[in-house]
ZAVOLUM-584985 format. One record per residue (C-alpha): x, y, z; residue in three letters; residue number from 1. Coordinates in nm, 2 decimals, m for minus. Layout:
N
<site x="X" y="Y" z="Z" residuo="ala" num="NUM"/>
...
REM end
This chain:
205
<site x="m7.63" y="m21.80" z="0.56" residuo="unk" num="1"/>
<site x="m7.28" y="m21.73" z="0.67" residuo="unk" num="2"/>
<site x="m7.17" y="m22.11" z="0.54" residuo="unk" num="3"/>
<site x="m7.31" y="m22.01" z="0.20" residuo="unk" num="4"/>
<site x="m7.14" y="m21.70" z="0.17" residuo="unk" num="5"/>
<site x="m6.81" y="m21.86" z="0.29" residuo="unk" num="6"/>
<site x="m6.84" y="m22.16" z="0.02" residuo="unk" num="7"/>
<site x="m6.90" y="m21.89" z="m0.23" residuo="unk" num="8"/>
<site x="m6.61" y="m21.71" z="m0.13" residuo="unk" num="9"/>
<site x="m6.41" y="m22.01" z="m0.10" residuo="unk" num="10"/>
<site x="m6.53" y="m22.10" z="m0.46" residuo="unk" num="11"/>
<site x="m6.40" y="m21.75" z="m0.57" residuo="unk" num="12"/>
<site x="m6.04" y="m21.83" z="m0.45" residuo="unk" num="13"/>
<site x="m5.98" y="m22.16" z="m0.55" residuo="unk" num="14"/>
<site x="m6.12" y="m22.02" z="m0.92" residuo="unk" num="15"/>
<site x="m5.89" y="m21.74" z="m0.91" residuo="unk" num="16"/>
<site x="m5.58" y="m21.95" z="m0.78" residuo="unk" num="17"/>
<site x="m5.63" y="m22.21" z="m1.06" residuo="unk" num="18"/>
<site x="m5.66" y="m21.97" z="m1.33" residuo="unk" num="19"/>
<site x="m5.38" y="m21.75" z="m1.17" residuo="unk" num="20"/>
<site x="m5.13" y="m22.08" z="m1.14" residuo="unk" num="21"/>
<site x="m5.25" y="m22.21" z="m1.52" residuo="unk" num="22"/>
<site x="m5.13" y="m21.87" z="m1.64" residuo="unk" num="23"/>
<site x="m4.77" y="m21.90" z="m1.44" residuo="unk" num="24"/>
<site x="m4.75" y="m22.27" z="m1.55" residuo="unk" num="25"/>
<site x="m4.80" y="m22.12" z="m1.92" residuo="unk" num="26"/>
<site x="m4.53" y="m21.88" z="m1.92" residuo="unk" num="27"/>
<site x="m4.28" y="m22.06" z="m1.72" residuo="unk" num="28"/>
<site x="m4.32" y="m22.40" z="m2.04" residuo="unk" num="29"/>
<site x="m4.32" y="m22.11" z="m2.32" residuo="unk" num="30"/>
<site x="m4.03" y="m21.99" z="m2.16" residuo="unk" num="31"/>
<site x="m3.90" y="m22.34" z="m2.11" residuo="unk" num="32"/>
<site x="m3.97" y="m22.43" z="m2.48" residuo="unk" num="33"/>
<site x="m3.78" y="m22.11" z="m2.61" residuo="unk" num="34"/>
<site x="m3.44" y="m22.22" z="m2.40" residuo="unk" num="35"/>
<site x="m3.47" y="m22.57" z="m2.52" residuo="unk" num="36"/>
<site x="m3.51" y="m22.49" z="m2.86" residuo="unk" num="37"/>
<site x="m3.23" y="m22.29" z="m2.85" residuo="unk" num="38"/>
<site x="m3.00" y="m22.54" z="m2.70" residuo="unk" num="39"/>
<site x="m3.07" y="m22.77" z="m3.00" residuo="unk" num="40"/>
<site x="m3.38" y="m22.99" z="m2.89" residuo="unk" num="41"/>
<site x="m3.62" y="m23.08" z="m3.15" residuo="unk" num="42"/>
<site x="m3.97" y="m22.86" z="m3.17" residuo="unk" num="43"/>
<site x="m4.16" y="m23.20" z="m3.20" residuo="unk" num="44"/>
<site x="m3.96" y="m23.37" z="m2.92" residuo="unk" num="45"/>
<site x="m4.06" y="m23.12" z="m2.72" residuo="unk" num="46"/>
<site x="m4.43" y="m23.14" z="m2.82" residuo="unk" num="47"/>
<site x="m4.39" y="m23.49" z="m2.73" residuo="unk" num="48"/>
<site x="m4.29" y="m23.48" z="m2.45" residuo="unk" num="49"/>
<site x="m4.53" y="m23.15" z="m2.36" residuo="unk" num="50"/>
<site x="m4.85" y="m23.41" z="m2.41" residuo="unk" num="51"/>
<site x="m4.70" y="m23.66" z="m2.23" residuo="unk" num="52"/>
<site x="m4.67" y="m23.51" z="m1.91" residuo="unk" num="53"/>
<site x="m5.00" y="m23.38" z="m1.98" residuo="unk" num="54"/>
<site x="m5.09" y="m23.71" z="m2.03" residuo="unk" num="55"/>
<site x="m4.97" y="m23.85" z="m1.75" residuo="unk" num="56"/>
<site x="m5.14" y="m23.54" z="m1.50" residuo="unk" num="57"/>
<site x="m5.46" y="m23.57" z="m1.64" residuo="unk" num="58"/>
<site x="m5.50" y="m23.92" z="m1.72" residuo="unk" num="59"/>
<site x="m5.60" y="m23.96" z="m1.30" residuo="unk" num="60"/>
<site x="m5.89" y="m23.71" z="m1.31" residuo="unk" num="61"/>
<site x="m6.19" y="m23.89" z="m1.47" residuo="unk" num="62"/>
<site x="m6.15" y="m24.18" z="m1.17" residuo="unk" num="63"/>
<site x="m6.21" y="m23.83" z="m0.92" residuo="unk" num="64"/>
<site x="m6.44" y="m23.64" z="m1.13" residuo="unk" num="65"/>
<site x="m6.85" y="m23.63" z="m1.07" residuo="unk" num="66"/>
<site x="m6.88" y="m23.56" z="m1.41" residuo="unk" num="67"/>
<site x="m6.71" y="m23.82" z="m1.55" residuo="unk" num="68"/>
<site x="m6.98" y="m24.07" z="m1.40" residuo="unk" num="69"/>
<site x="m7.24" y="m23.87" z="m1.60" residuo="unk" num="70"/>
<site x="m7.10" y="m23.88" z="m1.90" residuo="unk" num="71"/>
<site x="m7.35" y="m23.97" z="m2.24" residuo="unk" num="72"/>
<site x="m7.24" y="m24.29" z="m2.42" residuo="unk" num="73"/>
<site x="m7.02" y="m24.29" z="m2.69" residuo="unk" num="74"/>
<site x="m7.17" y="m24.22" z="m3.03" residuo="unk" num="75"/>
<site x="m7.01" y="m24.12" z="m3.36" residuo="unk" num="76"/>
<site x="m7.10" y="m23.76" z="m3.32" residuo="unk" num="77"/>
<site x="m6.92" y="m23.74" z="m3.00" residuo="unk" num="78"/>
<site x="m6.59" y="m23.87" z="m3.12" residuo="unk" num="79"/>
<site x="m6.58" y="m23.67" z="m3.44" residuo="unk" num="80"/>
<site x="m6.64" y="m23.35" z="m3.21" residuo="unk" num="81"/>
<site x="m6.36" y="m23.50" z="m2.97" residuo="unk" num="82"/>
<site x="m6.10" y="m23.58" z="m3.30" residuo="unk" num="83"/>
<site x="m6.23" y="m23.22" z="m3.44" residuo="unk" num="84"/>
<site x="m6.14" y="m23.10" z="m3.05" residuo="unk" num="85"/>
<site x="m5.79" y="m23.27" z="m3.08" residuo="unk" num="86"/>
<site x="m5.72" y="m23.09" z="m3.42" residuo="unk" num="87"/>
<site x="m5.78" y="m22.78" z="m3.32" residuo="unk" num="88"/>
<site x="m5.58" y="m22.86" z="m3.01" residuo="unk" num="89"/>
<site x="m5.25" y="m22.96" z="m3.15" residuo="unk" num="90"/>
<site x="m5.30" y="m22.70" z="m3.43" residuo="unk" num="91"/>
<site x="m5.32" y="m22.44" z="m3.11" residuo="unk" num="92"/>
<site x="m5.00" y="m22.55" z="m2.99" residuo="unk" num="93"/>
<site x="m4.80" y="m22.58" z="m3.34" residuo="unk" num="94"/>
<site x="m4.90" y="m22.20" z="m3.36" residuo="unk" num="95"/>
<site x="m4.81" y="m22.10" z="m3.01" residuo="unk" num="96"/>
<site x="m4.46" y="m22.27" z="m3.04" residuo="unk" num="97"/>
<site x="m4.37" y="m22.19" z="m3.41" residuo="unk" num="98"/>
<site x="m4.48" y="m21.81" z="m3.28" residuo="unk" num="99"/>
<site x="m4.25" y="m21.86" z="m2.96" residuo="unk" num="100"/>
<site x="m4.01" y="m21.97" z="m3.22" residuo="unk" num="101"/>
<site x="m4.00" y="m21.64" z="m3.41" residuo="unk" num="102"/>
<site x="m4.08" y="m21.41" z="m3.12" residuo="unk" num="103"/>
<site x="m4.08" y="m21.48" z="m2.75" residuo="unk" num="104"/>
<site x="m4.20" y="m21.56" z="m2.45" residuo="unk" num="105"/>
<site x="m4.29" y="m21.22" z="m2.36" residuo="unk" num="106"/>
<site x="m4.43" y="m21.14" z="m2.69" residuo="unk" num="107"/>
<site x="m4.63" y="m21.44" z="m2.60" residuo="unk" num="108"/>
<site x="m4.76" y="m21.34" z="m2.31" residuo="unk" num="109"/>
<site x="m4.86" y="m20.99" z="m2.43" residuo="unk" num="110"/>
<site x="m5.08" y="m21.11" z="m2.70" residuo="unk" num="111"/>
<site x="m5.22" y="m21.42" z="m2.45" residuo="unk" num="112"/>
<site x="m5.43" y="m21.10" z="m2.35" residuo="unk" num="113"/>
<site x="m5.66" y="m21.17" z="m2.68" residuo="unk" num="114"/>
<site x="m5.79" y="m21.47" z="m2.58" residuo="unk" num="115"/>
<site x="m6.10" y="m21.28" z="m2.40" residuo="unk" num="116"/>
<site x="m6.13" y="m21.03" z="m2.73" residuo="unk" num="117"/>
<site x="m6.21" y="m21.33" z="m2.99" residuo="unk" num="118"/>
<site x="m6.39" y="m21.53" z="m2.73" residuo="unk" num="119"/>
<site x="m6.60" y="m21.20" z="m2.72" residuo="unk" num="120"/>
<site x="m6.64" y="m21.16" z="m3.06" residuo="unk" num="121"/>
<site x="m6.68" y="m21.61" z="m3.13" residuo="unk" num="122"/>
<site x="m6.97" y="m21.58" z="m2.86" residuo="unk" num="123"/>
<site x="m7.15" y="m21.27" z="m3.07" residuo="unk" num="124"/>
<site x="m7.12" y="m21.44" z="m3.40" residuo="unk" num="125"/>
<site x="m7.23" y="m21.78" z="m3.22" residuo="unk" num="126"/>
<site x="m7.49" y="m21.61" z="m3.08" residuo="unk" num="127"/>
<site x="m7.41" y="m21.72" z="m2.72" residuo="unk" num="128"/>
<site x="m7.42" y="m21.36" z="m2.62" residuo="unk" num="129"/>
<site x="m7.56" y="m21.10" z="m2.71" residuo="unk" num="130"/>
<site x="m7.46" y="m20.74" z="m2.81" residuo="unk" num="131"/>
<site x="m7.72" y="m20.43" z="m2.65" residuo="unk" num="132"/>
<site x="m7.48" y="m20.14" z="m2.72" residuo="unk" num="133"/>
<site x="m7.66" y="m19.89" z="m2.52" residuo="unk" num="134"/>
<site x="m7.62" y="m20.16" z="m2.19" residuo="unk" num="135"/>
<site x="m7.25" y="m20.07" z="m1.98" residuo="unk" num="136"/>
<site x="m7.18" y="m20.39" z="m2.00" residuo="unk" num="137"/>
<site x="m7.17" y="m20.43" z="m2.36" residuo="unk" num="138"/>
<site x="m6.98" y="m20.12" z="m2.41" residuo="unk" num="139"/>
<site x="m6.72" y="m20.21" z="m2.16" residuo="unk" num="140"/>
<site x="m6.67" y="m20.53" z="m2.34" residuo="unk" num="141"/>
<site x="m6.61" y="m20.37" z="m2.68" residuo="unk" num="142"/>
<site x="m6.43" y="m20.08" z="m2.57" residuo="unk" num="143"/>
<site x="m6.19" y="m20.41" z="m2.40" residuo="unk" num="144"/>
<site x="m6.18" y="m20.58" z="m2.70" residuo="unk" num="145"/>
<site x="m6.08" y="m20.34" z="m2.92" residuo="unk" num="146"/>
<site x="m5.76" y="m20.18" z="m2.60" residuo="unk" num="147"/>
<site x="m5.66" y="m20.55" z="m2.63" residuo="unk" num="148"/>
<site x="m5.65" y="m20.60" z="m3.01" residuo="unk" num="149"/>
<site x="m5.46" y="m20.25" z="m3.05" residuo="unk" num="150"/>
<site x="m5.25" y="m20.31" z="m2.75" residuo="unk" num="151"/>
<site x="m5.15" y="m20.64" z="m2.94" residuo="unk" num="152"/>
<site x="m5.09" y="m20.44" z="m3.29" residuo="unk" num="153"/>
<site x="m4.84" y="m20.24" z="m3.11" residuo="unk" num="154"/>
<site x="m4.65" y="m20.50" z="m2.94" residuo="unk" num="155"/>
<site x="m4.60" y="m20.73" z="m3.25" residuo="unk" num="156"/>
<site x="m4.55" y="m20.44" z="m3.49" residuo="unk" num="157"/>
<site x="m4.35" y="m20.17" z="m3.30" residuo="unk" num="158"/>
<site x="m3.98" y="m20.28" z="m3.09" residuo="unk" num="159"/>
<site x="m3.83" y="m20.01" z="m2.96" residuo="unk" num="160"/>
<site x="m3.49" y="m19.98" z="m2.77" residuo="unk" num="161"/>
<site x="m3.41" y="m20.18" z="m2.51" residuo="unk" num="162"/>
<site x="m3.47" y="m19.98" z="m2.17" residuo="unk" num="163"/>
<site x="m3.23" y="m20.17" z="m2.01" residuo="unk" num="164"/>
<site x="m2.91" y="m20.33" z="m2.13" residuo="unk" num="165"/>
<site x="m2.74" y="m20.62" z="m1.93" residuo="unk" num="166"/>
<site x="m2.37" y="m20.56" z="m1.87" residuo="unk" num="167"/>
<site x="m2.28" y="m20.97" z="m1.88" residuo="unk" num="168"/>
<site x="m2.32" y="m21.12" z="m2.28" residuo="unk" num="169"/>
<site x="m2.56" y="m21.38" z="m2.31" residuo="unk" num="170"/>
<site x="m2.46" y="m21.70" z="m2.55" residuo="unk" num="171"/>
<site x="m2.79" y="m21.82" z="m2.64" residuo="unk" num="172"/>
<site x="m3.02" y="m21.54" z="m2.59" residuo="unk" num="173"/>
<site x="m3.40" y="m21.59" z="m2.57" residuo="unk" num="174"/>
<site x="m3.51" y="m21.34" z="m2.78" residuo="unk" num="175"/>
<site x="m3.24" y="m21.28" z="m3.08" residuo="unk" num="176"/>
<site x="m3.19" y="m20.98" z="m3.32" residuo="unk" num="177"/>
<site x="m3.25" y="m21.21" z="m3.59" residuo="unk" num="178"/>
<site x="m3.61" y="m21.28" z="m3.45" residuo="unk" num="179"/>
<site x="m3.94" y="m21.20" z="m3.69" residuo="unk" num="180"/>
<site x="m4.16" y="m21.04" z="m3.43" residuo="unk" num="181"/>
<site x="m4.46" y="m21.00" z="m3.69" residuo="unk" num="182"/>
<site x="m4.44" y="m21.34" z="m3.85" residuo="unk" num="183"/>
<site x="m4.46" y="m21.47" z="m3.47" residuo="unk" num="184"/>
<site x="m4.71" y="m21.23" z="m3.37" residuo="unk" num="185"/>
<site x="m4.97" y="m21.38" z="m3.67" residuo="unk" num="186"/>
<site x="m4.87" y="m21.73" z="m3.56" residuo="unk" num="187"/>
<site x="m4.96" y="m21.60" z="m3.15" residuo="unk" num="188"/>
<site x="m5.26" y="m21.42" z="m3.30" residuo="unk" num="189"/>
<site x="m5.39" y="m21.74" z="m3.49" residuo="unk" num="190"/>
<site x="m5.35" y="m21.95" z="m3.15" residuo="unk" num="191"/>
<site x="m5.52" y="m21.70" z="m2.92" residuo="unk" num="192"/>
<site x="m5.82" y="m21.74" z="m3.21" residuo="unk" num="193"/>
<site x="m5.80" y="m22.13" z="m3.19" residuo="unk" num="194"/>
<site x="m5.82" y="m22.16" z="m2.83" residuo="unk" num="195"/>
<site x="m6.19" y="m21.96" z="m2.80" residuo="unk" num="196"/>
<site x="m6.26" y="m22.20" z="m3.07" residuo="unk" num="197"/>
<site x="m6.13" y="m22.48" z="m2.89" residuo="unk" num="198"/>
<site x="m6.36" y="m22.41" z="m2.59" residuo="unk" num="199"/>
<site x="m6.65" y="m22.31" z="m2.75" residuo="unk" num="200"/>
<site x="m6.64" y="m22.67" z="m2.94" residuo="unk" num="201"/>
<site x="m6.57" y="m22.85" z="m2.61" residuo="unk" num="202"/>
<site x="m6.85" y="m22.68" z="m2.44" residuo="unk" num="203"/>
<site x="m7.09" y="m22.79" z="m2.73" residuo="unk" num="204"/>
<site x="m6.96" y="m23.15" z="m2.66" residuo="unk" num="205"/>
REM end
């Protein structure tokens, strides 16, 4: 009894360090991307180069995998859902960097938080979940969805004064005057949509 409750535990943290570190490893590369781009390197070098070393990190994992060895043959149906899975992919990521490109990393970040709100709302119109308004749980989920979609609205529509400004003058700031918050908070918006979509189709796979 007390090793099952410690692997469950122990199943808990490792789930909540992955998910914490993805997040971290997210920022710091859309932070990474937004200092590159402004030093002159190319936006599709530096996709390039992004699947490469993603490439080469998760090229290892089917050889250590259990589910890899389970794995159904081959068919045509499979591969068009894994080209239609790689479409939506690299669409996902033009978005998220052309968005970076006119916003920021922070402004990034801050509408990252709708990826729960539209995989809510894909799962209701899939019917993978179902919506009981008068359960708690239900209600807390739309009363979420619709703090994060507003919360998004006012971060990509409203930019108010800087609270504080930094004495030494940047050359290559990474967020600009010149920068089109809106414009790169539809292109963010459109990738937080394609990535619930992205899972929901590799689920189905």
């Amino acid at each position: 009894m007390v090793w099952g409750s410690w692997r469950k535990y122990y199943k808990d943290v490792v789930t909540f360090t992955a998910m914490v570190t993805m997040e971290c490893v997210i920022v710091g590369i859309n932070t990474l991307f937004k200092a590159a781009t402004l030093k002159g390197i190319s936006f599709h070098v530096f996709l390039v180069y992004d699947y490469a070393v993603a490439a080469l990190l998760l090229l290892p994992t089917p050889f250590f995998s259990y589910r890899s060895r389970v794995l159904p043959p081959l068919s045509l149906r499979i591969l068009c859902k894994i080209g239609l899975l790689g479409f939506i992919g690299i669409s996902c990521q033009i978005m998220g960097y052309t968005g970076i490109i006119y916003g920021s990393p922070t402004l990034s970040s801050a509408i990252s938080n709708l990826t729960p709100a539209f995989t809510f709302i894909l799962a209701i119109l899939f019917r993978m979940e179902k919506l009981v308004l008068k359960r708690r749980s239900s209600q807390a989920k739309v009363m979420g969805t619709i703090i994060s979609i507003t919360g998004a609205f006012v971060v990509t529509l409203y930019k108010g004064p800087a609270i504080v400004k930094a004495s030494m003058s940047l050359h290559q700031p990474l967020n600009s005057s010149s920068t089109n918050w809106v414009i790169g908070g539809v292109f963010l918006t459109v990738q937080n949509i394609l990535i619930p979509f992205c899972s929901r189709c590799w689920f189905s796979c």
